[in-house]
C-alpha positions in Angstrom: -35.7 -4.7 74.9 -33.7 -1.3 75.8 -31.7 -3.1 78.1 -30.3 -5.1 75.6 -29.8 -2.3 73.1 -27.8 -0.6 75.6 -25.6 -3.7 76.4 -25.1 -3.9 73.3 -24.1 -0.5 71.8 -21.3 -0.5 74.9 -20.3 -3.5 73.7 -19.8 -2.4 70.4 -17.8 1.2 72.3 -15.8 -1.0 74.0 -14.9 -3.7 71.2 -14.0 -0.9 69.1 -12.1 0.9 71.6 -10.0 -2.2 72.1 -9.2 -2.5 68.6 -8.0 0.8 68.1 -6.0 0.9 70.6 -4.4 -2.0 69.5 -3.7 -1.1 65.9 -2.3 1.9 67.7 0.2 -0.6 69.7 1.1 -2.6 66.9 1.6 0.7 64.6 4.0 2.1 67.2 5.8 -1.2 68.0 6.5 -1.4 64.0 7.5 2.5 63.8 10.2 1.6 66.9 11.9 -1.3 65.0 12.0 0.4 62.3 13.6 3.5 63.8 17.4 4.0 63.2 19.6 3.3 66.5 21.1 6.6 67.7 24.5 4.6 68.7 25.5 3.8 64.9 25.7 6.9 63.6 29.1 8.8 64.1 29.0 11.9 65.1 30.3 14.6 63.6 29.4 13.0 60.0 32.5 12.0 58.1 33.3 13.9 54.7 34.6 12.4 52.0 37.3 13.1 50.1 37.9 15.1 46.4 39.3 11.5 45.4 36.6 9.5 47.2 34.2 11.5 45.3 35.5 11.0 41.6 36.1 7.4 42.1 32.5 7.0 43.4 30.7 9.0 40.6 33.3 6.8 37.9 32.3 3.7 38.9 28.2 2.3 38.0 26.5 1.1 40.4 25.0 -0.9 38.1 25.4 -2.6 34.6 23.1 -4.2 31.7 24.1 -8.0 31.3 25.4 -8.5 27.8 24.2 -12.1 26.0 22.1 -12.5 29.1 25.1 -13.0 31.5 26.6 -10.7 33.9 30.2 -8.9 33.3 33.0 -9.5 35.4 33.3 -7.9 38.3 29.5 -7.6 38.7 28.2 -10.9 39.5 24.7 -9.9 41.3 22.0 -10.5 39.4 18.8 -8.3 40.0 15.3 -8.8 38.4 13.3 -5.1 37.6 9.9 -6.9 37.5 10.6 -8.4 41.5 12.6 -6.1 42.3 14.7 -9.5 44.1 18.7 -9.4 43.2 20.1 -13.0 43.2 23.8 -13.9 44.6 26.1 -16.6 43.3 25.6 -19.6 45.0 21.8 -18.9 45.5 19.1 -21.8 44.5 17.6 -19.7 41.7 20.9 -17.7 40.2 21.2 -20.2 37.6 18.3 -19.6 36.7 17.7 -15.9 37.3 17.8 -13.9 33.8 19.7 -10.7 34.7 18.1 -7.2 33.7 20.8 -5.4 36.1 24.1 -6.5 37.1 25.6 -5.2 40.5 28.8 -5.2 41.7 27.6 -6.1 45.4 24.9 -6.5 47.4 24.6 -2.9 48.8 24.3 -1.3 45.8 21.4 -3.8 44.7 19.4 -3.2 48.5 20.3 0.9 47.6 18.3 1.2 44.4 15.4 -1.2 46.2 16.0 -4.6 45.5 15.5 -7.1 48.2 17.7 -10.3 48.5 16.0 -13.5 47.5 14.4 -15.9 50.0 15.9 -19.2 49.1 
């Protein structure tokens, strides 16, 4: 009976052993992908301009639709409760009731939004 109580509490030390250290592999492998590359960043950083600077902090990023529809010149439609931004074109932009309106893409991915799956 001690035999098998030994087997099997070095089982159990080596069972758990193997899973931690393969939630430490698979927590390193998703820390490395998501790691910036080193190559596209430019070195030294770039400064922007005086004019650069007013024209980004006149323009929103983002607008409220009016009537339900998105202005002109902002044609992404993003959903607060999701957090999923729709493009024209997409299956569901039809459909998609705007709460923000962005002018592109980037600035929808900036304040959180993902892009929508179909």
């Amino acid at each position: 009976m001690m035999r098998w109580l030994q087997r099997l509490f070095w089982l159990g030390v080596f069972v758990g052993a193997g899973c931690g250290a393969y939630q430490a592999w698979t927590r390193r492998q998703a820390s490395a992908a998501a790691a910036p590359s080193q190559s596209s960043t430019a070195w030294p950083p770039l400064q922007a301009s005086d004019a650069d600077r007013e024209t980004v902090a006149s323009t929103p990023r983002w607008v409220s639709p009016v009537n339900g529809d998105c202005p002109e010149g902002y044609p992404v439609k993003a959903n607060d409760n999701s957090r999923i931004y729709h493009l024209p074109g997409g299956r569901f932009y039809a459909r998609t009731v705007a709460e923000r309106c962005y002018a592109n893409a980037d600035d929808a991915v900036a304040d959180g939004y993902r892009p929508a799956k179909a």
